[in-house]
matplotlib code that plots the C-alpha trace (Angstrom):
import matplotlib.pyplot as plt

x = [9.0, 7.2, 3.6, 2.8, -0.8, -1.4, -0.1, -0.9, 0.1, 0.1, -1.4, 0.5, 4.0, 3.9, 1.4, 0.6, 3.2, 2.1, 3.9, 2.1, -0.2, 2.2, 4.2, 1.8, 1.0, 4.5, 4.1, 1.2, 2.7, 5.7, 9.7, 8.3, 6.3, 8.6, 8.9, 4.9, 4.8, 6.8, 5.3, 1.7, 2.6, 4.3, 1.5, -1.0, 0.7, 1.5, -1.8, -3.5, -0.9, -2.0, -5.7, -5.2, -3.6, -6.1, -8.9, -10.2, -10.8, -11.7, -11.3, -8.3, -9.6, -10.3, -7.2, -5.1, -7.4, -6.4, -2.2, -2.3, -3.9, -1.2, 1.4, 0.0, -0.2, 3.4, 5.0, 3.0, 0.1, -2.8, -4.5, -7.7, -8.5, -4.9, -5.9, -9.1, -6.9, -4.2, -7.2, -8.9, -5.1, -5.0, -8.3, -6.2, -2.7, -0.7, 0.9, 4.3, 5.2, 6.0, 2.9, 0.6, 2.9, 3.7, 0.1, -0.5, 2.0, 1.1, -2.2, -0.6, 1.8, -2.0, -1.4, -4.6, -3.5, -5.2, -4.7, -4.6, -4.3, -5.2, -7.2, -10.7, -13.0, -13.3, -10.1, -9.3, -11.4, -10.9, -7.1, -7.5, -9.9, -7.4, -5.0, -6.7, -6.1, -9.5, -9.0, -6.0, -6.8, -8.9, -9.8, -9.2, -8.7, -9.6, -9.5, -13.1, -13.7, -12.1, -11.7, -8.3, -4.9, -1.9, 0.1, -2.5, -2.8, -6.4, -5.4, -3.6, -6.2, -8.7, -6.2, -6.6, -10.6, -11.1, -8.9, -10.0, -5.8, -3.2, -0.9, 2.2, 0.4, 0.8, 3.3, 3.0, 5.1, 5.1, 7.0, 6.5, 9.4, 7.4, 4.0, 6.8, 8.1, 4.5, 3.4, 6.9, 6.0, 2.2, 3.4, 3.6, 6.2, 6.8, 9.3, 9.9, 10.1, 12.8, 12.0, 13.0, 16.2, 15.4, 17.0, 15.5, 13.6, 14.7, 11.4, 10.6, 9.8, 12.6, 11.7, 12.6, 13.6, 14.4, 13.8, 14.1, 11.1, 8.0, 9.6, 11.2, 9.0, 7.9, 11.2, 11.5, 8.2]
y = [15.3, 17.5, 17.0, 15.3, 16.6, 13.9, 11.8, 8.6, 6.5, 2.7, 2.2, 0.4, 0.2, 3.5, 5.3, 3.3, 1.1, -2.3, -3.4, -0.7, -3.7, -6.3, -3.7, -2.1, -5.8, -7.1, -7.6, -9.8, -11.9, -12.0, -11.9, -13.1, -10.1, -9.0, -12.7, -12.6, -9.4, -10.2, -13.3, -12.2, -9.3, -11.7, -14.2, -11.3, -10.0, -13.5, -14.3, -11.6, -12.9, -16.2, -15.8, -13.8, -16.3, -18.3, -16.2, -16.5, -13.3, -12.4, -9.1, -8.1, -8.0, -12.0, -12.3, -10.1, -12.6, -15.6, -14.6, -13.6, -17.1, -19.2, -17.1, -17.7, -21.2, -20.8, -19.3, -22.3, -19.0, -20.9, -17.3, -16.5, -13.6, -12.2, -12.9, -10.6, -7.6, -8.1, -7.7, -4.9, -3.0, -3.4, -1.1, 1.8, 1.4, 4.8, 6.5, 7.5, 10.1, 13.0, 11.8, 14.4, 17.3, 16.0, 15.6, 19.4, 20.2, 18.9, 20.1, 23.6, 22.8, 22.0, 18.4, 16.3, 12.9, 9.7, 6.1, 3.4, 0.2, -3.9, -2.7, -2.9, 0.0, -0.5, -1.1, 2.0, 4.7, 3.0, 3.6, 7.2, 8.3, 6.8, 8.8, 12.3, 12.1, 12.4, 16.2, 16.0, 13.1, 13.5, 9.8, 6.7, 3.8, 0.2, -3.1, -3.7, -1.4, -4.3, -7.2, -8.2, -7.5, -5.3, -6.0, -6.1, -3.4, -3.3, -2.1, 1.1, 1.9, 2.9, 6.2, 7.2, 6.1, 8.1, 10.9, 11.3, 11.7, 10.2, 7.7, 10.1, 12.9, 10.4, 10.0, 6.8, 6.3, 2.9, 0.8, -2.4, -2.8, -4.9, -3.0, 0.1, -2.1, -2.9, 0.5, 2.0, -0.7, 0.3, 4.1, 5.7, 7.7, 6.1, 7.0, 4.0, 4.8, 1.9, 2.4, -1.2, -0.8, -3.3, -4.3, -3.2, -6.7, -8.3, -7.2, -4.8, -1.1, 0.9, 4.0, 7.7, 7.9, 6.3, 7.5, 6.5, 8.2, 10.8, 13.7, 15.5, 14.2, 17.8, 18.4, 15.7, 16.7]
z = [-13.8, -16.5, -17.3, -13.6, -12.7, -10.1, -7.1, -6.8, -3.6, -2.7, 0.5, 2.9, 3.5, 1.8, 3.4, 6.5, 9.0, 8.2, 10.8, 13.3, 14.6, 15.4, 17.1, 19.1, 20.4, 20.7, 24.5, 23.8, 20.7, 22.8, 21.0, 17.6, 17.0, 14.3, 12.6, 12.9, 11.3, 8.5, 7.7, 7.9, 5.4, 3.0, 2.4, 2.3, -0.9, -2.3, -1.8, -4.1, -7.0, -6.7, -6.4, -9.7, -11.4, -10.2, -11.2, -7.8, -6.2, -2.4, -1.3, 0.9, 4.1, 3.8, 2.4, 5.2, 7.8, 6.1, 5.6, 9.2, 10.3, 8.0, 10.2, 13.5, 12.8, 11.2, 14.2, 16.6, 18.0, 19.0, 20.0, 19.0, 20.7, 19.9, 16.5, 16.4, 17.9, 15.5, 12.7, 15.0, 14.8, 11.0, 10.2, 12.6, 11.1, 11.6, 9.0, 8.5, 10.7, 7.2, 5.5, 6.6, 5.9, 2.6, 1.4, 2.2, 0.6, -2.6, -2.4, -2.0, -4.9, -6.8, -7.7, -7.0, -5.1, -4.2, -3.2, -5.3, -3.5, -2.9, 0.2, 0.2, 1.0, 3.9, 5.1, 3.1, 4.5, 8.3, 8.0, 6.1, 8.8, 11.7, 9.5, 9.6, 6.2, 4.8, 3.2, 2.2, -1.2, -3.6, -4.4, -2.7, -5.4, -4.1, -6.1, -5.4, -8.7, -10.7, -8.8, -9.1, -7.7, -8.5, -10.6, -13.1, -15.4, -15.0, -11.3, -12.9, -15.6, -12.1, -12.3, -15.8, -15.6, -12.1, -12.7, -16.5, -17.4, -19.1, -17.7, -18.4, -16.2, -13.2, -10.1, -8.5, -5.1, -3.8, -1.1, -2.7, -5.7, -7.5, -7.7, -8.5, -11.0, -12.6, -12.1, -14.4, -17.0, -17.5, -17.9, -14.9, -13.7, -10.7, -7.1, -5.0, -1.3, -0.4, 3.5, 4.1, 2.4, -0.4, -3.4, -7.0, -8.7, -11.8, -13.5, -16.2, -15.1, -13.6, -11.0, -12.2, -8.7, -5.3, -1.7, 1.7, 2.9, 1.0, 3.1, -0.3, -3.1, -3.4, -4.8, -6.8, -8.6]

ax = plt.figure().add_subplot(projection="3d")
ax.plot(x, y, z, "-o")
ax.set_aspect("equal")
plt.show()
């Protein structure tokens, strides 16, 4: 991938176990801890395309409350207090178990990296901190800068704005096939980590590559 200067990661599902909450309460939410989970994570991200085609923007920590209410209500969870330690959970998702190695070792490789993600700030610097992952990326991109949602392509200007490059000089690694998608069609050269063994969408923007998991990206680059 000639001319790649800098790293650019999608937070969760990529970085961080989205389903790491769910999981960590499954005795609590009981056998539909993995429907709950999947549900919840689905309207969070349908939710952020249709309050931008709505023009009606909220930032994503109202959103992730309001997708995982829909579900609980969904799934027949009158829980309240279950509810407020699902949302605790979310602000201390783990990462993926090779994420840490990998960030050092393309800092040692001298690429800069960063975030760029629908999370708020908060949300962002709760789950890097949780992470340990504070040193190890130089910026940490939220939506709050522009107030709307991936896929936008005001979304994937924040890199070229914040990192004061060019598109081209960009790798951007995402879970998500359709923010990978968005992200190849704006310019970047994108890697999507297929962890959930996922199909390629009928969308414009195809990845240069795709992986399981970040553990060799190093020698993709």
């Amino acid at each position: 991938m000639d001319g790649v200067k800098v790293c650019i990661f999608d937070a969760y599902g990529t970085l961080f176990d989205v389903n790491a909450a769910c999981r960590e309460l499954s005795k609590e939410v009981g056998e539909q801890w993995q429907e709950l989970a999947t549900l919840w994570r689905l309207r969070q991200v349908e939710y952020t395309w249709l309050r931008n085609s709505m023009n009606e923007y909220i930032n994503f920590w109202n959103i992730t409350e309001d997708a995982l209410e829909y579900a609980m209500e969904t799934l027949k969870m009158k829980n309240e207090e279950l509810k407020n330690k699902l949302l605790d959970l979310y602000l201390k998702l783990e990462a993926y178990p090779e994420v840490e190695k990998v960030l050092i070792q393309l800092k040692k490789e001298g690429y800069q990296t960063g975030i760029l993600s629908n999370g708020s700030e908060e949300m962002l610097a709760s789950a890097v901190k949780n992470a340990k992952l504070e040193n190890l990326l130089d910026k940490v991109l939220s939506v709050e800068k522009c107030k709307v949602y991936k896929p936008s392509s005001k979304v994937y200007d924040l890199v070229e704005k914040e990192f004061k490059i060019n598109k081209i000089n960009c790798a951007f690694f995402s879970s998500n096939a359709w923010d990978m998608h968005a992200a190849a069609h704006y310019g970047f050269k994108t890697i999507w980590v297929n962890r959930f063994e996922g199909n390629l969408e009928k969308l414009p923007g195809k990845p240069y590559k795709i992986v399981q998991t970040l553990e060799k990206i190093v020698d993709i680059l």
